[in-house]
C-alpha positions as CSV (number, residue, x, y, z in Angstrom):
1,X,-52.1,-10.9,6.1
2,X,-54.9,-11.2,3.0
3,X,-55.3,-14.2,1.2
4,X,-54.2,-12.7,-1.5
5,X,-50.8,-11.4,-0.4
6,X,-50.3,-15.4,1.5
7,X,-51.2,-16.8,-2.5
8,X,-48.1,-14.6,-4.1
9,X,-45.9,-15.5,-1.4
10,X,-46.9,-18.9,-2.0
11,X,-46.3,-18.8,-5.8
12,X,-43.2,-16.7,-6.2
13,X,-41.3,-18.8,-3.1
14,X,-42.3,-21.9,-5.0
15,X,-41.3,-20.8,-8.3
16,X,-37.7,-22.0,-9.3
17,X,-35.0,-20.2,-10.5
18,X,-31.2,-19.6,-9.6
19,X,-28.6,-17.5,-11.0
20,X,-28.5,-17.2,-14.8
21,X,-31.9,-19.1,-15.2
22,X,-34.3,-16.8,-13.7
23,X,-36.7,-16.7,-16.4
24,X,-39.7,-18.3,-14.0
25,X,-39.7,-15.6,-12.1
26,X,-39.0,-13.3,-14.8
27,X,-42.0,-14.6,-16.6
28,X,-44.3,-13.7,-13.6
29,X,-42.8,-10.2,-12.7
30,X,-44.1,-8.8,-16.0
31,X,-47.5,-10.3,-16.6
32,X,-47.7,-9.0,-12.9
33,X,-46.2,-5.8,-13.3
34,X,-47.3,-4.5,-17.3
35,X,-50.6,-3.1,-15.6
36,X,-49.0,-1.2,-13.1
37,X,-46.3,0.8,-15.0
38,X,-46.1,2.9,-18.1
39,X,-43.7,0.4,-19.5
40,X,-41.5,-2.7,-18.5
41,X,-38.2,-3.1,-19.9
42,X,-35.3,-5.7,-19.5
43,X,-31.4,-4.9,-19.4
44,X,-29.2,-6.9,-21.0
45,X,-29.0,-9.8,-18.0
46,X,-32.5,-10.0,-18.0
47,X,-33.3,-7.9,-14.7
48,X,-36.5,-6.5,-15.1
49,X,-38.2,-3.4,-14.1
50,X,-41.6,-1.4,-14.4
51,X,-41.3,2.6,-15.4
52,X,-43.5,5.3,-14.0
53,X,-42.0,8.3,-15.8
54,X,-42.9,11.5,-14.6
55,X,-43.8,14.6,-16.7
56,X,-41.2,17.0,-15.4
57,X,-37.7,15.0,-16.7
58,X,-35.7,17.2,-13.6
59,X,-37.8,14.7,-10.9
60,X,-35.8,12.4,-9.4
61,X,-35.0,9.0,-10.7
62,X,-35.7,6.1,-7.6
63,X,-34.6,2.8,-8.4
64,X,-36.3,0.4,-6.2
65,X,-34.8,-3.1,-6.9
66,X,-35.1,-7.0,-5.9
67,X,-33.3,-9.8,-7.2
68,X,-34.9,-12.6,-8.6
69,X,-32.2,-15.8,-8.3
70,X,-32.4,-17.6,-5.4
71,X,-29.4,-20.3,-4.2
72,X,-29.1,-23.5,-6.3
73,X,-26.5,-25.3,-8.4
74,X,-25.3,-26.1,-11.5
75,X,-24.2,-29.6,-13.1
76,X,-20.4,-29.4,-13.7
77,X,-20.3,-32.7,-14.9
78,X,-22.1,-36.4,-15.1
79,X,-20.1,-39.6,-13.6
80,X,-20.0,-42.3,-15.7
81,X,-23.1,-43.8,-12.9
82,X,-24.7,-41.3,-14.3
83,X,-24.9,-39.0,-11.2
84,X,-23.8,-35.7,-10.8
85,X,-21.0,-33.1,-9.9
86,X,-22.5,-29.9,-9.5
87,X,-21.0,-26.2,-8.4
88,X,-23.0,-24.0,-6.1
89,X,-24.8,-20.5,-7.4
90,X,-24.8,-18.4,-3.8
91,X,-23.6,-19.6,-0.6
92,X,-24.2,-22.9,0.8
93,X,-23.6,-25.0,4.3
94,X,-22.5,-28.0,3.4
95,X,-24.1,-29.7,6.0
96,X,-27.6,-28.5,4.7
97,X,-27.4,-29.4,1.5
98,X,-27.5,-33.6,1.6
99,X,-30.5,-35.4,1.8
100,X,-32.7,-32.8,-0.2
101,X,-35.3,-32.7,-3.1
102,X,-34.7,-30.9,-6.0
103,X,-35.3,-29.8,-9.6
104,X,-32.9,-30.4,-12.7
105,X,-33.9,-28.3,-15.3
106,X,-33.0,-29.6,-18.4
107,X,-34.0,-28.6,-22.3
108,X,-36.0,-31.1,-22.3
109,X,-37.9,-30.1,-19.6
110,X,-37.5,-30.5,-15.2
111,X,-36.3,-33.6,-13.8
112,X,-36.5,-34.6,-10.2
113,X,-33.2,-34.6,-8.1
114,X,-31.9,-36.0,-5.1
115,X,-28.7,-34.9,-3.3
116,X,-26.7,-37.5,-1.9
117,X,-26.0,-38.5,1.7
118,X,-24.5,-41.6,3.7
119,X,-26.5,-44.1,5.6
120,X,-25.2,-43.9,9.3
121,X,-24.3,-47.4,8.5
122,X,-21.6,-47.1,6.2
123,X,-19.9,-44.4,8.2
124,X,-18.9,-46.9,11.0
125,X,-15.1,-46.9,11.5
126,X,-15.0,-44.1,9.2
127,X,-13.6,-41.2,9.2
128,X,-16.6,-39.0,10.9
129,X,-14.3,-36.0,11.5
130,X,-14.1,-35.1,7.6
131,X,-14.8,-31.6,6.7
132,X,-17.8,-31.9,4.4
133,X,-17.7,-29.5,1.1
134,X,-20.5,-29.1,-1.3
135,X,-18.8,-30.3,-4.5
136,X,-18.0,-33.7,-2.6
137,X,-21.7,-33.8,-2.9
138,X,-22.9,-35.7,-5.8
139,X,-26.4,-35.2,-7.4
140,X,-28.9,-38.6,-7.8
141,X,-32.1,-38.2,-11.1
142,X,-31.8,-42.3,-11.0
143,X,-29.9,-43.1,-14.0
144,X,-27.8,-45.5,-14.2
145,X,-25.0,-44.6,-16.3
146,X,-23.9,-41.1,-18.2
147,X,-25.6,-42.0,-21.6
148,X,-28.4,-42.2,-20.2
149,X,-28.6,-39.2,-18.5
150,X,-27.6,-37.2,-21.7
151,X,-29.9,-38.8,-23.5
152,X,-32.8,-37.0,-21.1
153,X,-31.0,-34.4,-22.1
154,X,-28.6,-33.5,-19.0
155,X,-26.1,-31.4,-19.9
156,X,-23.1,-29.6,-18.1
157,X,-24.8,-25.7,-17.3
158,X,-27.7,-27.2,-16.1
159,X,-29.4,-25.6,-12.6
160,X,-30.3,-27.4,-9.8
161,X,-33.1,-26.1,-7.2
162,X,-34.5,-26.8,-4.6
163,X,-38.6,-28.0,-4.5
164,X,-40.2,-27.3,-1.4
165,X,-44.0,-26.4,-0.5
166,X,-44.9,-22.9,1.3
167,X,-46.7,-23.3,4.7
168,X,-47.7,-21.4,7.6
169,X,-46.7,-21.9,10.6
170,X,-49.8,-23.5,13.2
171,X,-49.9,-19.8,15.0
172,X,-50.4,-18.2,11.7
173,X,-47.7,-15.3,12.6
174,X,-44.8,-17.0,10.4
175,X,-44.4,-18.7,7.0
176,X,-42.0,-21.6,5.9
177,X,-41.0,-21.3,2.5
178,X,-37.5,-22.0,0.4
179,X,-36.8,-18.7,-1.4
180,X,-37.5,-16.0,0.6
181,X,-33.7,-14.3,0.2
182,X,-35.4,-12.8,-2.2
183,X,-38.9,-13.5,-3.5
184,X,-39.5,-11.1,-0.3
185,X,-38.1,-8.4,-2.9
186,X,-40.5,-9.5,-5.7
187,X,-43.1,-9.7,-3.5
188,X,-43.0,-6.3,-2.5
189,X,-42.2,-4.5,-5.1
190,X,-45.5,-6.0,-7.2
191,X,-47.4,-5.2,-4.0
192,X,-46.6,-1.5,-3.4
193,X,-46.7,-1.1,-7.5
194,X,-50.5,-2.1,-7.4
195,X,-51.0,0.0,-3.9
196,X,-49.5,3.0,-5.7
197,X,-51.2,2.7,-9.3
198,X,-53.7,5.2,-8.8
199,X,-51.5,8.2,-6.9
200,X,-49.5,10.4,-8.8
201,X,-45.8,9.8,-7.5
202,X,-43.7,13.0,-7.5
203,X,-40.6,10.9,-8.8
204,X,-39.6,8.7,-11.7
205,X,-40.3,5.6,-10.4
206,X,-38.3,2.4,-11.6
207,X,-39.5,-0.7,-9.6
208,X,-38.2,-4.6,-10.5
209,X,-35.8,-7.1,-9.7
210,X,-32.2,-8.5,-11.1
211,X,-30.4,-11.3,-11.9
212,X,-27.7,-13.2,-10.4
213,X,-27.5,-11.1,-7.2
214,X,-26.4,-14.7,-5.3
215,X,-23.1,-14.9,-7.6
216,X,-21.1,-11.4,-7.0
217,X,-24.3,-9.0,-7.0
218,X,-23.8,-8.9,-11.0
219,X,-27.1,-8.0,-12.5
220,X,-27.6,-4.7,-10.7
221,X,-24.7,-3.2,-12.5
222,X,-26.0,-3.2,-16.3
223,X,-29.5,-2.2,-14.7
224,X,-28.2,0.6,-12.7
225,X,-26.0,1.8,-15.7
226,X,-29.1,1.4,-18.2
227,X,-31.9,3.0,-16.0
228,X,-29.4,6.0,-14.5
229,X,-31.1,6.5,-11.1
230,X,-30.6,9.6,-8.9
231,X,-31.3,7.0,-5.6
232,X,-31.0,3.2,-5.4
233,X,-33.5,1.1,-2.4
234,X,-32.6,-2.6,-2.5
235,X,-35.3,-4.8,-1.3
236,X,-33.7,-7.6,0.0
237,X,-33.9,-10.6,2.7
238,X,-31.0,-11.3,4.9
239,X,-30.4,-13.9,8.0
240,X,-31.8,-13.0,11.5
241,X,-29.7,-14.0,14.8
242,X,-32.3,-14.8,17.0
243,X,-32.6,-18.4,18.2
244,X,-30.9,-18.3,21.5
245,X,-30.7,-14.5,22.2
246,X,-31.8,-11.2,20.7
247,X,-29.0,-9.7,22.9
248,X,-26.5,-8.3,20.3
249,X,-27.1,-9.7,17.9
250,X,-29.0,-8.1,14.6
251,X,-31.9,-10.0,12.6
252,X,-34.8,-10.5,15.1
253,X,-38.3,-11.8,13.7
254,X,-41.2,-9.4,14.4
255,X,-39.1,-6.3,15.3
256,X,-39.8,-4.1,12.0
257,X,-38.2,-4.2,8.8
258,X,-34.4,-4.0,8.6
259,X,-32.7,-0.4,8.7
260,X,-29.4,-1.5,7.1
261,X,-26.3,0.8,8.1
262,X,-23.1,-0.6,7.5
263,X,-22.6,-4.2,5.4
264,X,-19.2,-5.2,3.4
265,X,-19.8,-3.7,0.8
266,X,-21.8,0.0,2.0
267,X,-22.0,2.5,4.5
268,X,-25.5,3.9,4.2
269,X,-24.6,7.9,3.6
270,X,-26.3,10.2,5.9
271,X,-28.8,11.5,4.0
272,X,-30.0,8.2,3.1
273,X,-29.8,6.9,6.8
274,X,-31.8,10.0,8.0
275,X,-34.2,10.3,5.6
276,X,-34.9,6.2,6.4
277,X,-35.4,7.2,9.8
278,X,-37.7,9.9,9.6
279,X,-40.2,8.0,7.3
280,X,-40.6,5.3,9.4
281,X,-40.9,7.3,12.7
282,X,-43.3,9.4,11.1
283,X,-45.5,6.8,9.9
284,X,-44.5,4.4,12.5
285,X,-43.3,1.8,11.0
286,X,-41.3,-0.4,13.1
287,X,-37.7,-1.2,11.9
288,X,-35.1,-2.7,13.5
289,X,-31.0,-1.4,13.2
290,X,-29.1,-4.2,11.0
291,X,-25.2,-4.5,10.3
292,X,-24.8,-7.5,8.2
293,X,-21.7,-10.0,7.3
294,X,-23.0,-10.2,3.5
295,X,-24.0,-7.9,1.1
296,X,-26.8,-6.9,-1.1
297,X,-27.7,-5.3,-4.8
298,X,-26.8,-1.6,-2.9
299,X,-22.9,-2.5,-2.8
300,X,-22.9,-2.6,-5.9
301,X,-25.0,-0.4,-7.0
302,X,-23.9,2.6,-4.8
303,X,-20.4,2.6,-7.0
304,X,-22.0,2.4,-10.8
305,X,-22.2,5.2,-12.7
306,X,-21.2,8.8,-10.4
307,X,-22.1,7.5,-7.7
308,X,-25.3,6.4,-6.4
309,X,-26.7,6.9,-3.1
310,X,-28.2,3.6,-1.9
311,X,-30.0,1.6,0.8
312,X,-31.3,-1.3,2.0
313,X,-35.5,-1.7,3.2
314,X,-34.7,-5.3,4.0
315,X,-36.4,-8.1,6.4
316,X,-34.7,-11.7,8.1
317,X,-35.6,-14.8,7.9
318,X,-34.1,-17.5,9.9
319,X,-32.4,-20.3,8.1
320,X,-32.0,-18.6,4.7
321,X,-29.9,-20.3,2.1
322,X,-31.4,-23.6,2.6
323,X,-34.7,-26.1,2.1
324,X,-36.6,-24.2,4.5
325,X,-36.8,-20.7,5.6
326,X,-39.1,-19.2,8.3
327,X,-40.0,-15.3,8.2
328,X,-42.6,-12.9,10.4
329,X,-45.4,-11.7,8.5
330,X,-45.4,-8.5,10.7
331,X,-41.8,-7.8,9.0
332,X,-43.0,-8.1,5.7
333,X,-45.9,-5.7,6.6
334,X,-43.8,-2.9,7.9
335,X,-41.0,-3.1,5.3
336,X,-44.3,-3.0,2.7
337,X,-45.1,0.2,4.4
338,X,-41.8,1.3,4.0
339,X,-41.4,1.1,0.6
340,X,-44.0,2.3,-0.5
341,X,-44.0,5.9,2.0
342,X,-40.4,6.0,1.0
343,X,-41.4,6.3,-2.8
344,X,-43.8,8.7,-2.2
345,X,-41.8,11.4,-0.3
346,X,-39.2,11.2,-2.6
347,X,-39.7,14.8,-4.5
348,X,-37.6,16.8,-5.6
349,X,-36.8,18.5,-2.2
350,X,-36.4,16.1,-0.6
351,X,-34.0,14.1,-2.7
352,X,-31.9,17.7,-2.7
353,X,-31.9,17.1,0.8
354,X,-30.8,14.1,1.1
355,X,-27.6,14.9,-0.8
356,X,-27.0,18.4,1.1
357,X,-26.6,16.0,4.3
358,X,-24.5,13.4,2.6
């Protein structure tokens, strides 16, 4: 992996920003992307997304889309100690979620957070057996009472998130980072955006990343309604199952990027499954088979407007939703790949084909 590619991994996983307060990441999508792209335009969310328009208006539209939120919280409400109640943004194990640093970003600027926990101490004799949940969980800044939390400007609405430090790992093969589900997305997309500036694509190409994905995959539907695409990629990061076995499981580090064929929300069509295939046998990209247990911006965009046919060009990481994720650089290479030989065969005939085999 270059230096360079390590450094925006680096700053897009330790930028912070969770569902309805991406601007962060926001901010450093377009400065990034405004020299790559005829235009950048926002939807009404605030997803954001660079436009290589293409002479002939009959090419086909490709939508190739991250999201930008990652898991956090929000304050629901300050206890008269002057801690806090907060409500999750994406899903959280409880278990994981004690113990941890944060940031509370206020009006007035970001304030350092701890989640609570109890000392082994005071749990003797307790009831040990309790099911933990996240909003018995309160949130610690140090104040001392309510009022004085207000007055540094805390207010219900807030968002909490998490402050970690990207690292690699001693073998240099995987990275630690909070963030990755889904600054993998941003990631890629600004990285086959600058690899493509200078080719003429044979598509419309619209390449950027939504809001509030973690919270009911909500952003992609204004974006996917405003920019009308003819085919929908999401770029997204979902949870491997490898620690004990790689034996039926799906979501194994350093086995490709993620072919995605069946989640909750989507069945990959045909056409879109085939066509997936064929790129990355041609160019050999190695990729991996993935059913999932969640979803991803493609559920929801695959039912917006006629009907759009989408997929997934995803990667794992182990441990996602938490502190501390761990991903295989090799993964992020070939799903790069992906991307960006998917965009480029995407003419006209072959989008026709596509939707002859769906």
């Amino acid at each position: 992996m270059e230096d360079k590619t390590f450094a925006m991994i680096k700053e897009l996983t330790e930028l912070q920003g969770t569902s309805g307060n991406e601007r962060n990441i926001r901010n450093y999508m377009h400065e990034r992307m405004a020299p790559l792209v005829d235009r950048v335009e926002t939807d009404g969310l605030g997803g954001i997304f660079g436009i290589r328009e293409h002479a002939d208006k009959t090419a086909p539209r490709i939508m190739v889309a991250a999201h930008m939120d990652e898991v956090g919280f929000m304050v629901a409400g300050i206890t008269d100690r002057g801690l806090f109640r907060v409500v999750p943004l994406g899903g959280w194990n409880a278990y994981v979620v004690s113990a941890q640093r944060y940031t509370l970003q206020t009006s007035k600027g970001d304030i350092p957070v701890i989640s609570s926990s109890v000392p082994p101490h005071l749990l003797r004799g307790a009831d040990e057996g309790k099911k933990v949940k996240v909003t018995d969980i309160l949130f610690d800044a140090g104040f001392d009472t309510k009022e004085e939390a207000l007055a540094f400007g805390v207010r219900p609405g807030d968002t909490i998130v998490p402050q970690v430090e990207t690292i690699w790992t001693a073998n240099k093969k995987k990275i630690i980072s909070k963030a990755w589900d889904n600054r993998y997305g941003n990631t890629v997309v600004l990285e086959t955006l600058e690899a493509l500036k200078d080719e003429k694509l044979p598509n419309t190409l619209i390449a950027g990343a939504n809001v509030q994905e973690e919270v009911g995959l909500r952003g992609t539907k204004g974006a996917v309604h405003k920019f009308k695409p003819d085919l929908f990629f999401a770029v997204d990061c979902s949870a491997a199952d490898d620690l004990t076995t790689t034996k039926d499981t799906f979501g194994h580090l350093g086995e490709g990027f993620l072919l995605r064929i069946q989640d909750p929300g989507m069945i990959t069509l045909k056409g879109m499954r085939e066509f997936l295939l064929d790129t990355a046998e041609t160019h050999d990209i190695p990729y991996q088979y993935f059913v999932s247990k969640g979803g991803t911006d493609a559920g929801a965009a695959h039912v917006m407007n006629d009907g759009v046919p989408s997929a997934v060009i995803g990667v794992c990481a182990r441990y996602i939703h938490t502190h501390q994720t761990m991903f295989h650089i090799d993964d992020y290479a070939a799903a790069k790949e992906m991307v960006a030989q998917v965009i480029k065969a995407l003419d006209k005939s072959t989008y026709e084909t596509i939707m002859d085999m769906n």
